[in-house]
mmCIF file of the N, C-alpha and C atoms, coordinates in Angstrom:
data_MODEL
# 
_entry.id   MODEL 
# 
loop_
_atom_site.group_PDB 
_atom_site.id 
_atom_site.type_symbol 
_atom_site.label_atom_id 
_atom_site.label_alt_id 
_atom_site.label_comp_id 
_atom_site.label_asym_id 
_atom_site.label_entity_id 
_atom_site.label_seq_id 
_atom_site.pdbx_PDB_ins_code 
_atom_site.Cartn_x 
_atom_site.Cartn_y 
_atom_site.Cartn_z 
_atom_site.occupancy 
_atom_site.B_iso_or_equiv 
_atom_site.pdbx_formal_charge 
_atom_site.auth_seq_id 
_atom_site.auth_comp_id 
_atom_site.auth_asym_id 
_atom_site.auth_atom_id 
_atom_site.pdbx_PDB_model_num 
ATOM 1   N N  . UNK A 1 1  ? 113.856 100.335 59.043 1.00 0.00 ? 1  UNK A N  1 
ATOM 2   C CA . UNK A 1 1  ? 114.900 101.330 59.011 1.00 0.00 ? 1  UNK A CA 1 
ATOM 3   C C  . UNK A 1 1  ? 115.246 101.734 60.437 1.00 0.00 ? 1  UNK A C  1 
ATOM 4   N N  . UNK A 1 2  ? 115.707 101.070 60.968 1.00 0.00 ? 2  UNK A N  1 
ATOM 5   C CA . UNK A 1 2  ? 116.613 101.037 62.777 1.00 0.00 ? 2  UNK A CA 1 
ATOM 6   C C  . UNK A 1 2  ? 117.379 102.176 62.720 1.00 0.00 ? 2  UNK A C  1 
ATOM 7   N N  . UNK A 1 3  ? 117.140 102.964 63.747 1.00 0.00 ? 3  UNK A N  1 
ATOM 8   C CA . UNK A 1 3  ? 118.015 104.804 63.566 1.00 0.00 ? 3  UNK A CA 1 
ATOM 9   C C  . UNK A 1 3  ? 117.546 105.155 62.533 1.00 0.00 ? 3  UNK A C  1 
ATOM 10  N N  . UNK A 1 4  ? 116.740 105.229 61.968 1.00 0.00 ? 4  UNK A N  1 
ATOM 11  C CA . UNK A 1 4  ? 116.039 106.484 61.050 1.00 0.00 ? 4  UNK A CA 1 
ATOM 12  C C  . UNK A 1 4  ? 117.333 106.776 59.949 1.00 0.00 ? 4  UNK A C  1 
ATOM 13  N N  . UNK A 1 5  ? 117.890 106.049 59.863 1.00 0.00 ? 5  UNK A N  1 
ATOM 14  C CA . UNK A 1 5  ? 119.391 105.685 59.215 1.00 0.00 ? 5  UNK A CA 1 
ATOM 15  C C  . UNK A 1 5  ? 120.888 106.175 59.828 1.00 0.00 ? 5  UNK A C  1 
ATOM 16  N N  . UNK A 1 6  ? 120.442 106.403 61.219 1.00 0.00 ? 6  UNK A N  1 
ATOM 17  C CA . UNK A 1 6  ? 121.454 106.361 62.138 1.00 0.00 ? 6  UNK A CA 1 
ATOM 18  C C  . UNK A 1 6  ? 121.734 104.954 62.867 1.00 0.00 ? 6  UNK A C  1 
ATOM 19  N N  . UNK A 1 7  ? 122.828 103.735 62.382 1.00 0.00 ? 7  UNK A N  1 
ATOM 20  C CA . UNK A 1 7  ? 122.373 102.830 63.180 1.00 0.00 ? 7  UNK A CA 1 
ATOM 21  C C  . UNK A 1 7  ? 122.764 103.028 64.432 1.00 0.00 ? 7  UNK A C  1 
ATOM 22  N N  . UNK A 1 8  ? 123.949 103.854 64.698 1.00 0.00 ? 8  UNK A N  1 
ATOM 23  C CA . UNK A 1 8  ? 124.701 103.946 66.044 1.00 0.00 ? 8  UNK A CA 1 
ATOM 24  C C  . UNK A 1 8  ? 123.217 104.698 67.001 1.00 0.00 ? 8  UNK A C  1 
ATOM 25  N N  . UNK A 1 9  ? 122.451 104.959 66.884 1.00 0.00 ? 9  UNK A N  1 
ATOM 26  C CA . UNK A 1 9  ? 121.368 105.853 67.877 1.00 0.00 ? 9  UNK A CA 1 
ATOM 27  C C  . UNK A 1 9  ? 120.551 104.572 68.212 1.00 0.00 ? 9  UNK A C  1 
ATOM 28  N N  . UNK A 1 10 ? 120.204 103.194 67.917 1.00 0.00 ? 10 UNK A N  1 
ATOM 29  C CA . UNK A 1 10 ? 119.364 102.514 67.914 1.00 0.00 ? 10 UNK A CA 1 
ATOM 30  C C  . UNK A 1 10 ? 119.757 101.260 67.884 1.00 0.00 ? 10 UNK A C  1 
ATOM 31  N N  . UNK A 1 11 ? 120.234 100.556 66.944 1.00 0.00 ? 11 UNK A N  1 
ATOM 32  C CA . UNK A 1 11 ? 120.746 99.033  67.104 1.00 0.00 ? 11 UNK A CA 1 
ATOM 33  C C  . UNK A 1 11 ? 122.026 98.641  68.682 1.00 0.00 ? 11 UNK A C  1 
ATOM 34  N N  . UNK A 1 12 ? 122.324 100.026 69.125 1.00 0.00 ? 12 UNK A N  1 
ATOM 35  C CA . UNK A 1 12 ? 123.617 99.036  69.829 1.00 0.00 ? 12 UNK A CA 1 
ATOM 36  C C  . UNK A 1 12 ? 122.920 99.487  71.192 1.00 0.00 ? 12 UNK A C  1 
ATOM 37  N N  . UNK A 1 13 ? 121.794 98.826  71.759 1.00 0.00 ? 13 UNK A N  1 
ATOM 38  C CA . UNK A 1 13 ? 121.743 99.899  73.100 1.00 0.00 ? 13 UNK A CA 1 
ATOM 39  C C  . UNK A 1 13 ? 122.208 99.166  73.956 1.00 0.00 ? 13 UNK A C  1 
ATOM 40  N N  . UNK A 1 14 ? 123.676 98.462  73.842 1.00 0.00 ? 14 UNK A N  1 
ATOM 41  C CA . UNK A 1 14 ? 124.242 98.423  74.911 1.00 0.00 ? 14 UNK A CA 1 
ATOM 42  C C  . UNK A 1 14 ? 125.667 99.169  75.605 1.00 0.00 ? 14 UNK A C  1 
ATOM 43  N N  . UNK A 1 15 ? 125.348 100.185 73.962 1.00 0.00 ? 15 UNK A N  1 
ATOM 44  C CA . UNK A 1 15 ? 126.031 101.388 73.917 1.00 0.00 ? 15 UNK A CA 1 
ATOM 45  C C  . UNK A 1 15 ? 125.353 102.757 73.687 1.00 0.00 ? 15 UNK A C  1 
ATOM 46  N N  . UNK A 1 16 ? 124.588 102.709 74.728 1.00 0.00 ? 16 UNK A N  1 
ATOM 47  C CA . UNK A 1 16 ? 123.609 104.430 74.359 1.00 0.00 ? 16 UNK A CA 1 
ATOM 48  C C  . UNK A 1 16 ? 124.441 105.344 73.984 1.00 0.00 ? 16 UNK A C  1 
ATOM 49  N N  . UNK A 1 17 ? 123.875 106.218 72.775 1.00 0.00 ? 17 UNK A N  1 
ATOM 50  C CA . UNK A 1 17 ? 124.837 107.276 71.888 1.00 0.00 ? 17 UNK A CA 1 
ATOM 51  C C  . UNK A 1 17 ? 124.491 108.488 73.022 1.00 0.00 ? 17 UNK A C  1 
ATOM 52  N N  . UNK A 1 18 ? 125.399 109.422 72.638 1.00 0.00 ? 18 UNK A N  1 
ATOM 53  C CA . UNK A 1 18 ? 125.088 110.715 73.484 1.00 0.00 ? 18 UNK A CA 1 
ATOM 54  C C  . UNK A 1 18 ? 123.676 111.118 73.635 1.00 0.00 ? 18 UNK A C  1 
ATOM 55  N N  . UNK A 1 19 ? 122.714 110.954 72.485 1.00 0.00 ? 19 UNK A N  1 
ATOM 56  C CA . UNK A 1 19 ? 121.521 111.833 71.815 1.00 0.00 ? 19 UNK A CA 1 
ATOM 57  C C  . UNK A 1 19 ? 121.056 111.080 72.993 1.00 0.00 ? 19 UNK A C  1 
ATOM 58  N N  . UNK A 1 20 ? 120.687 109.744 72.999 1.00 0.00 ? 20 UNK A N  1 
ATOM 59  C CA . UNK A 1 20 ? 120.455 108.897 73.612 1.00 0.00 ? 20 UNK A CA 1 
ATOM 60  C C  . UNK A 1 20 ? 119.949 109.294 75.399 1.00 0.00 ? 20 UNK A C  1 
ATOM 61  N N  . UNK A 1 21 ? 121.228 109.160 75.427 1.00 0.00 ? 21 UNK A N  1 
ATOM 62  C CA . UNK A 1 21 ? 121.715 109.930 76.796 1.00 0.00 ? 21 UNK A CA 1 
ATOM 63  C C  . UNK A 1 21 ? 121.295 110.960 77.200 1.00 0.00 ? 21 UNK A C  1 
ATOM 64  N N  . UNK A 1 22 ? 121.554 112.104 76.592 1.00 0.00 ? 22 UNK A N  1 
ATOM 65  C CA . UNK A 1 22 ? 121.144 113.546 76.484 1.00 0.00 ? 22 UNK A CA 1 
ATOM 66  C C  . UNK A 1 22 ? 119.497 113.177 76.881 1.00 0.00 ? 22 UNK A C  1 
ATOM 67  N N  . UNK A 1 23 ? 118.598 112.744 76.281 1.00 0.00 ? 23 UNK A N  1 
ATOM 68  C CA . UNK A 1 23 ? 116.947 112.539 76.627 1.00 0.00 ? 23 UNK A CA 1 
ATOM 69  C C  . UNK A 1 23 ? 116.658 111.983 77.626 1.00 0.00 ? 23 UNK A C  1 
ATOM 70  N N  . UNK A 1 24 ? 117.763 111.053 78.286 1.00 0.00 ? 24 UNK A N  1 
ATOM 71  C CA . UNK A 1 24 ? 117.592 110.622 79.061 1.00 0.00 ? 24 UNK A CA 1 
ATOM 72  C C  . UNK A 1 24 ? 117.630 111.290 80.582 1.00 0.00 ? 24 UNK A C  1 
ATOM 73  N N  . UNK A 1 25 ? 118.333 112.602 80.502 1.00 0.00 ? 25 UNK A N  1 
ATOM 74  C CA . UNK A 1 25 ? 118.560 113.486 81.575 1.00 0.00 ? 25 UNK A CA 1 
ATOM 75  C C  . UNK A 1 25 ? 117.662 114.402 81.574 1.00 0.00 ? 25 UNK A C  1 
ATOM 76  N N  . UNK A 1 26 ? 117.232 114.487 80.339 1.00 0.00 ? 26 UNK A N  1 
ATOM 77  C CA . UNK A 1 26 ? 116.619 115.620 79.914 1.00 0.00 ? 26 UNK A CA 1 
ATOM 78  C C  . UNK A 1 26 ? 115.439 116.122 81.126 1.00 0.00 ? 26 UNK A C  1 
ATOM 79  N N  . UNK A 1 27 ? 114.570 117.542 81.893 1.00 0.00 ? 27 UNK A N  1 
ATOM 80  C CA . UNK A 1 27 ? 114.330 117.768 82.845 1.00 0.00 ? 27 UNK A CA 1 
ATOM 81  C C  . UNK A 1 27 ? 112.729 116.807 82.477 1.00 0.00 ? 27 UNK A C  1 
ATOM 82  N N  . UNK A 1 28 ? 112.112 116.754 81.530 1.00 0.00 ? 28 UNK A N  1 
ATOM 83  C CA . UNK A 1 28 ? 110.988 117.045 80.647 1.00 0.00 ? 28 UNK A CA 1 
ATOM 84  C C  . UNK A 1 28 ? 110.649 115.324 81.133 1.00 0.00 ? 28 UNK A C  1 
ATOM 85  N N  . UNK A 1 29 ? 111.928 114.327 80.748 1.00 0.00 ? 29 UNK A N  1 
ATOM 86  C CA . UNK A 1 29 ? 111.915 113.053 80.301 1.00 0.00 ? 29 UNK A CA 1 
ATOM 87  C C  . UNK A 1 29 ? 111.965 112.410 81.735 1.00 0.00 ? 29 UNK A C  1 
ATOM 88  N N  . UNK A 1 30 ? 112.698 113.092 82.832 1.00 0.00 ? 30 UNK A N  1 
ATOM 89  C CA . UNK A 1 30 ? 113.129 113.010 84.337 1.00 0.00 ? 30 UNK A CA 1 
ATOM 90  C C  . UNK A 1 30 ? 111.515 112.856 85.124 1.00 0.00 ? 30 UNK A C  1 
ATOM 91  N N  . UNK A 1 31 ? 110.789 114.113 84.212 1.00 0.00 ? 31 UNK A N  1 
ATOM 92  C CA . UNK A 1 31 ? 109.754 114.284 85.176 1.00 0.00 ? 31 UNK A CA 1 
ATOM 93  C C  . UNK A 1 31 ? 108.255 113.254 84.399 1.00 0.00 ? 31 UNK A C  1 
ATOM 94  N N  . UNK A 1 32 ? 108.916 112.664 83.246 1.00 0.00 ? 32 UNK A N  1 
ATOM 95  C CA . UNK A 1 32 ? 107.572 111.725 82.768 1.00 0.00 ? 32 UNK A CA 1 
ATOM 96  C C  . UNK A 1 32 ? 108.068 110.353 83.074 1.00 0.00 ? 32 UNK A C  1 
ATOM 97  N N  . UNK A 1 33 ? 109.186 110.200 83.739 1.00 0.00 ? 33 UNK A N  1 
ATOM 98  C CA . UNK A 1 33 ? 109.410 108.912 84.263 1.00 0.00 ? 33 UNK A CA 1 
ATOM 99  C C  . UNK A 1 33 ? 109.014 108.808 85.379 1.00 0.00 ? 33 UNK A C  1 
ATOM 100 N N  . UNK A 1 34 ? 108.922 109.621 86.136 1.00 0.00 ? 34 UNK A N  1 
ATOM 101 C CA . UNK A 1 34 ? 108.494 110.037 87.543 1.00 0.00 ? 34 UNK A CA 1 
ATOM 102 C C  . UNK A 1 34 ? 106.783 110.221 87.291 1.00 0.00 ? 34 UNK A C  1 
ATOM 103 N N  . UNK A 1 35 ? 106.200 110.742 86.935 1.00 0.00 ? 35 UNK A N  1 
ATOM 104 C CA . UNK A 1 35 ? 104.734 111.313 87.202 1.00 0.00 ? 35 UNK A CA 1 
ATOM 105 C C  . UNK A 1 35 ? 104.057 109.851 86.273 1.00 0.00 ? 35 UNK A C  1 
ATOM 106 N N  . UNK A 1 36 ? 104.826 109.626 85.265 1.00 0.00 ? 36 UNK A N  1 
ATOM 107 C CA . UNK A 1 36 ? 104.033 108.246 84.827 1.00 0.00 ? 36 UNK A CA 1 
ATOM 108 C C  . UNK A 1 36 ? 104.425 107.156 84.798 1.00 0.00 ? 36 UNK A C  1 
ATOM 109 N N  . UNK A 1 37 ? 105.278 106.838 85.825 1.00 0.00 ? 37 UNK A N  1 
ATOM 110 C CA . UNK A 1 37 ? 105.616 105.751 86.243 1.00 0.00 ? 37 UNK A CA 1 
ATOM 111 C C  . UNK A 1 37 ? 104.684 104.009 86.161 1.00 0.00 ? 37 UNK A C  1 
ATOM 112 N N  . UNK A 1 38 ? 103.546 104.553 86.944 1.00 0.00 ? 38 UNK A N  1 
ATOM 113 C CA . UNK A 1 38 ? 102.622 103.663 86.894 1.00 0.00 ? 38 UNK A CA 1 
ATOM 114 C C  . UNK A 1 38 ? 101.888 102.786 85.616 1.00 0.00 ? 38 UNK A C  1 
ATOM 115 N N  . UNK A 1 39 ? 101.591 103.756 84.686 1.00 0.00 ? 39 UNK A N  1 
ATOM 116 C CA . UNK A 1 39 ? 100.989 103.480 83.339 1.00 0.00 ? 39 UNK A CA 1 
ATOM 117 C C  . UNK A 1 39 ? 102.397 103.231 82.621 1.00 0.00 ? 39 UNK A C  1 
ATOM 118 N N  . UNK A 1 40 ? 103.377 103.259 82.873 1.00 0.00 ? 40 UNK A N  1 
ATOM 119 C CA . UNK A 1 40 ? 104.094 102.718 81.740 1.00 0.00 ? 40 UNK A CA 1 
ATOM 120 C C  . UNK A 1 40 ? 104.736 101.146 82.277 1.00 0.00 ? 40 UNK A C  1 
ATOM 121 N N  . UNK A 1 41 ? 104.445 101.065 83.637 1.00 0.00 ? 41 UNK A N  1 
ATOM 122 C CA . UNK A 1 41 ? 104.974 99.909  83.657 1.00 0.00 ? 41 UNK A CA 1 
ATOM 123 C C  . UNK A 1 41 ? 104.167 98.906  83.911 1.00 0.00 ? 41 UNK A C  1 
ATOM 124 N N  . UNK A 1 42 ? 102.603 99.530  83.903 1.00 0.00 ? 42 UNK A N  1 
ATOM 125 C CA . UNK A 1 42 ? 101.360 98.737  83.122 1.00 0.00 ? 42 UNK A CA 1 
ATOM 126 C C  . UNK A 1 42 ? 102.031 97.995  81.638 1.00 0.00 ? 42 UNK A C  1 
ATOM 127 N N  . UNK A 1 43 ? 102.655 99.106  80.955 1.00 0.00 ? 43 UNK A N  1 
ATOM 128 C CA . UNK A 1 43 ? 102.800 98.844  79.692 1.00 0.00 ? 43 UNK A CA 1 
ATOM 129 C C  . UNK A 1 43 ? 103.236 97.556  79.537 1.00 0.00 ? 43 UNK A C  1 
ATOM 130 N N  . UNK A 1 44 ? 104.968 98.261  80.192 1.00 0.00 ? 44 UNK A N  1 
ATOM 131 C CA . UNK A 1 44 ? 105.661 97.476  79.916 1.00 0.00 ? 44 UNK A CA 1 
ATOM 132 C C  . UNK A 1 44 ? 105.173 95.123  80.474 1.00 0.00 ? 44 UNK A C  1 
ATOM 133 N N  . UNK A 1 45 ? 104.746 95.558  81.336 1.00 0.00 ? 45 UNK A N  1 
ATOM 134 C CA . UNK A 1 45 ? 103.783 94.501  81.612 1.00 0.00 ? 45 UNK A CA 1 
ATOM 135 C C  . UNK A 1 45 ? 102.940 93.609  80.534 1.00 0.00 ? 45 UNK A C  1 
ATOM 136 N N  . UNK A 1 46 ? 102.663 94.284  80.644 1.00 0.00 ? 46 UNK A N  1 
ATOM 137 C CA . UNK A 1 46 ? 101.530 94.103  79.056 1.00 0.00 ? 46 UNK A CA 1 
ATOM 138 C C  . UNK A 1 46 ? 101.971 93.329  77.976 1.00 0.00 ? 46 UNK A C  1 
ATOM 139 N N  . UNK A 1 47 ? 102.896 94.182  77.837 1.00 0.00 ? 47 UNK A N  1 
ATOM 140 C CA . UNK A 1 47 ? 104.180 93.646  76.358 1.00 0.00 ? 47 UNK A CA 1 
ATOM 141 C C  . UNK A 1 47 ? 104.454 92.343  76.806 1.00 0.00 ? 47 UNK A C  1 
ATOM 142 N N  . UNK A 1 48 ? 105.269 92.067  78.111 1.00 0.00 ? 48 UNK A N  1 
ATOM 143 C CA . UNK A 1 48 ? 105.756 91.023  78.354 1.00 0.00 ? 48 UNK A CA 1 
ATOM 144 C C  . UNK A 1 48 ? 104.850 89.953  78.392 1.00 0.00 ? 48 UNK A C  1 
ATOM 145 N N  . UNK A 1 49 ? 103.429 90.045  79.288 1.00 0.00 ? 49 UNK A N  1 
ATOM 146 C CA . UNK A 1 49 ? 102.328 88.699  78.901 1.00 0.00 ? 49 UNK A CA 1 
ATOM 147 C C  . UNK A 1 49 ? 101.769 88.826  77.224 1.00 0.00 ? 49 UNK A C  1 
ATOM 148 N N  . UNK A 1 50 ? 102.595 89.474  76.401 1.00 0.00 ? 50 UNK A N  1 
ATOM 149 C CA . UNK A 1 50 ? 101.583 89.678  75.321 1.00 0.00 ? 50 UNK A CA 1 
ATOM 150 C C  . UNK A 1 50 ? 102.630 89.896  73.760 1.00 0.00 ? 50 UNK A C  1 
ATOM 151 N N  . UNK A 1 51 ? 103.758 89.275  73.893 1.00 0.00 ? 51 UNK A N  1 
ATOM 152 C CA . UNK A 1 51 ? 104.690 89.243  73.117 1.00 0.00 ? 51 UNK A CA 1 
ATOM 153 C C  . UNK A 1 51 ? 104.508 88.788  72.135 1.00 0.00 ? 51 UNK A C  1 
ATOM 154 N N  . UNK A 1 52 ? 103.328 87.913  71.876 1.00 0.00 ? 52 UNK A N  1 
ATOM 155 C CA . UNK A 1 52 ? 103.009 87.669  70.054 1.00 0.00 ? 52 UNK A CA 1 
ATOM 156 C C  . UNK A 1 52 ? 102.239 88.229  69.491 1.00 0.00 ? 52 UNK A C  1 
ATOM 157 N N  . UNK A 1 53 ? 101.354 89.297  70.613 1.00 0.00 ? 53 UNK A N  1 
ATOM 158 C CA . UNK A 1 53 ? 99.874  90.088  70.051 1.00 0.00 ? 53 UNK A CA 1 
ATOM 159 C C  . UNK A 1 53 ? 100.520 91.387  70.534 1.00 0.00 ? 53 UNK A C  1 
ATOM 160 N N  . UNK A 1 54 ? 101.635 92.336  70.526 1.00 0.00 ? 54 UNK A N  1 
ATOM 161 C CA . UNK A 1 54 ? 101.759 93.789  71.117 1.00 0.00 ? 54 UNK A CA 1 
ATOM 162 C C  . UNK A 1 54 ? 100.426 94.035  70.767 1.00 0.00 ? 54 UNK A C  1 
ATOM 163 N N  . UNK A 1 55 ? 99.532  93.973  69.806 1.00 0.00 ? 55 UNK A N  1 
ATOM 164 C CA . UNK A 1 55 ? 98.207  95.032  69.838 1.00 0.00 ? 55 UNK A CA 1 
ATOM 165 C C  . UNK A 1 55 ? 97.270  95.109  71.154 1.00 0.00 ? 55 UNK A C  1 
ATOM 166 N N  . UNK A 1 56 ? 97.181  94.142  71.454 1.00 0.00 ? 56 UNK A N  1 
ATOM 167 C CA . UNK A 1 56 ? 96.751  94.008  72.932 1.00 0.00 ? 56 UNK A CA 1 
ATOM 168 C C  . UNK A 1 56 ? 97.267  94.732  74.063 1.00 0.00 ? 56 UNK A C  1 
ATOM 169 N N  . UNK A 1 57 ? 98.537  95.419  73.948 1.00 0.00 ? 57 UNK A N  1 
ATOM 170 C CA . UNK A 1 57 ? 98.633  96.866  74.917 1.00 0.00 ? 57 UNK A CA 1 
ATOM 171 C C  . UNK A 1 57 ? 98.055  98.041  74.085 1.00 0.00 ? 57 UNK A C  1 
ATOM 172 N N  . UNK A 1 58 ? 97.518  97.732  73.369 1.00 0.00 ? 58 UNK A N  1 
ATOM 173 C CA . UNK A 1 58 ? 96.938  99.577  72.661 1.00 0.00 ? 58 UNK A CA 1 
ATOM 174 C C  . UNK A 1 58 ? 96.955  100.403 73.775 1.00 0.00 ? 58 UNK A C  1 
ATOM 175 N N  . UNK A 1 59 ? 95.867  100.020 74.541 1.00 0.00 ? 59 UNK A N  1 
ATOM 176 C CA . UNK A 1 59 ? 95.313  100.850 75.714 1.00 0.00 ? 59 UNK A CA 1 
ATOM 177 C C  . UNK A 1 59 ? 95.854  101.509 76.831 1.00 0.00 ? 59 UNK A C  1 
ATOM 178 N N  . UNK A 1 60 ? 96.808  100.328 76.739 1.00 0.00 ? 60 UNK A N  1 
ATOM 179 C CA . UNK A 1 60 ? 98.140  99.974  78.140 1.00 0.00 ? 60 UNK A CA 1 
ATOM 180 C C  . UNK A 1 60 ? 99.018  102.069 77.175 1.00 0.00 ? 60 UNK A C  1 
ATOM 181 N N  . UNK A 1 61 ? 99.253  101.639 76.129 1.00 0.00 ? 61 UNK A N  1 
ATOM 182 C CA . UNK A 1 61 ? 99.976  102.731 75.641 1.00 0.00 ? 61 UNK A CA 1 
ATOM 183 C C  . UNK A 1 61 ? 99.489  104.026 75.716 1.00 0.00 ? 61 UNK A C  1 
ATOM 184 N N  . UNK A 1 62 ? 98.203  104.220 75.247 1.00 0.00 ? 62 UNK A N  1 
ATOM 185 C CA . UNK A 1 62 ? 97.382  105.132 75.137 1.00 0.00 ? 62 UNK A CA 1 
ATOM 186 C C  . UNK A 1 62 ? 97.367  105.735 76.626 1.00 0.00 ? 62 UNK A C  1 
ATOM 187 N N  . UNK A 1 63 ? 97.429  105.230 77.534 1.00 0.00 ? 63 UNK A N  1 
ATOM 188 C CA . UNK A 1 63 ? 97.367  105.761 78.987 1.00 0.00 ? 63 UNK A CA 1 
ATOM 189 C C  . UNK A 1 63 ? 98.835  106.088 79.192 1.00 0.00 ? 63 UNK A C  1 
ATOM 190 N N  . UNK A 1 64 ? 99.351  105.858 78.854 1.00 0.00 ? 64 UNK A N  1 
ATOM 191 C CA . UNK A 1 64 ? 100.982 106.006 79.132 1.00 0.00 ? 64 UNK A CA 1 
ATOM 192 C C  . UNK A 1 64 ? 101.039 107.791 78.111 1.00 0.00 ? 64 UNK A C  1 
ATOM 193 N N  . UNK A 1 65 ? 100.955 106.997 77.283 1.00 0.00 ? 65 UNK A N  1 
ATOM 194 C CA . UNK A 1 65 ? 101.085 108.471 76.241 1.00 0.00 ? 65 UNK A CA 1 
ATOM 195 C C  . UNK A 1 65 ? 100.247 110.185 77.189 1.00 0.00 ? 65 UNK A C  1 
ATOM 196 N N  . UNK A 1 66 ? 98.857  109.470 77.385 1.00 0.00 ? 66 UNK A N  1 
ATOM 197 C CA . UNK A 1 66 ? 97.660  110.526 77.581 1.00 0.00 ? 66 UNK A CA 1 
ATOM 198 C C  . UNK A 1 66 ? 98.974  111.356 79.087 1.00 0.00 ? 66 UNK A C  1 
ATOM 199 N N  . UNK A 1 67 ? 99.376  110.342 79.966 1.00 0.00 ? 67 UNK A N  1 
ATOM 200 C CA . UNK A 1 67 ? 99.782  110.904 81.093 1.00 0.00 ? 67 UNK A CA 1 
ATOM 201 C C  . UNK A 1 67 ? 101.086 112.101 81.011 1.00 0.00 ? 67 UNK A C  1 
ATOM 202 N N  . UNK A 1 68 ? 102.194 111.255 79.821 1.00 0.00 ? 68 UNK A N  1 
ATOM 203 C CA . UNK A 1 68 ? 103.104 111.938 79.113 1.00 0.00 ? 68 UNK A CA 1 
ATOM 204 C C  . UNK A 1 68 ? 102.903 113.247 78.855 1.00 0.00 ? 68 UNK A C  1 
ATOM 205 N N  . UNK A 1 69 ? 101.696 113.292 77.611 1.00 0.00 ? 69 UNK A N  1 
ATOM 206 C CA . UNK A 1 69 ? 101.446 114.726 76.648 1.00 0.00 ? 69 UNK A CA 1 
ATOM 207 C C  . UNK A 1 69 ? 101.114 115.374 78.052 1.00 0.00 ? 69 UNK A C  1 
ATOM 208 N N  . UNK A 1 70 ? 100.531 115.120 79.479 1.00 0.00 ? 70 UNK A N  1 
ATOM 209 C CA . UNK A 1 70 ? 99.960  116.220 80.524 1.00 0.00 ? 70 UNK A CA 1 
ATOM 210 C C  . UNK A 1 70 ? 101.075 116.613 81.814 1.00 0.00 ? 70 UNK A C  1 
ATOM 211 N N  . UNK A 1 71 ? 101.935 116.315 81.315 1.00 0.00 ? 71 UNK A N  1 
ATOM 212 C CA . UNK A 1 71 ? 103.338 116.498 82.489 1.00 0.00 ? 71 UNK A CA 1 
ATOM 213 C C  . UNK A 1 71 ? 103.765 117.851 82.211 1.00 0.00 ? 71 UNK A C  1 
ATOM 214 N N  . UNK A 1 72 ? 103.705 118.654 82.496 1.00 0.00 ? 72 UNK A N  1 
ATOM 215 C CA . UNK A 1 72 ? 104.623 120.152 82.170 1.00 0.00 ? 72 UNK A CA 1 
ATOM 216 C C  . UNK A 1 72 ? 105.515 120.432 83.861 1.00 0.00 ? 72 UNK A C  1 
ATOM 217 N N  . UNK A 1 73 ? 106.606 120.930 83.003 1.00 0.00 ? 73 UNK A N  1 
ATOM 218 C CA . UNK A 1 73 ? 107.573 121.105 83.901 1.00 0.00 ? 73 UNK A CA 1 
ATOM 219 C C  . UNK A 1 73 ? 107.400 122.631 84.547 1.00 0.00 ? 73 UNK A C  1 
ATOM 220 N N  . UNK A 1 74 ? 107.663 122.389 85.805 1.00 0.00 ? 74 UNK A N  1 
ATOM 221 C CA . UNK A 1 74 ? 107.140 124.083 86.685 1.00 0.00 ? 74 UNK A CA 1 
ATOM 222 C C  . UNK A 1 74 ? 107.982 125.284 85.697 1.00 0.00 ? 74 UNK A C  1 
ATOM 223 N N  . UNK A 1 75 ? 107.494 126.402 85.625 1.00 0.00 ? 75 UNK A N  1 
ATOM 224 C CA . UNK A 1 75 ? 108.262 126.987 85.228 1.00 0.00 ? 75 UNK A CA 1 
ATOM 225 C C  . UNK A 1 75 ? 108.067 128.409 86.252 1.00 0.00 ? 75 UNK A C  1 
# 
């Protein structure tokens, strides 16, 4: 079920929808691309030598995620 039954949010990303977009600026999303930079492009790494087994980044993810949930934005 691609878009959660929105297909325009998900099948066309060579047309990002606003929502899309919108997260993408977002201050929250700005600052976990930035602070976890490193572990996600472990990830993304990962994926790419490992395209018939994704389970084999578990870990790769799990560090990506752990760095994510600990980013808070100054307030």
């Amino acid at each position: 079920m691609a878009g959660l039954g929105r297909p325009d949010l998900i099948d066309n990303w060579s047309e990002p929808s606003g929502l899309f977009l919108c997260f993408c600026h977002s201050p929250i999303i700005q600052k976990i691309r930035n602070d976890c930079a490193e572990p996600f492009a472990a990830f993304e790494q990962c994926l790419k030598e490992n395209q018939t087994s994704v389970m084999n980044c578990a870990e790769h993810v799990q560090r990506f995620l752990h760095c994510a949930d600990q980013v808070k934005l100054a307030t």
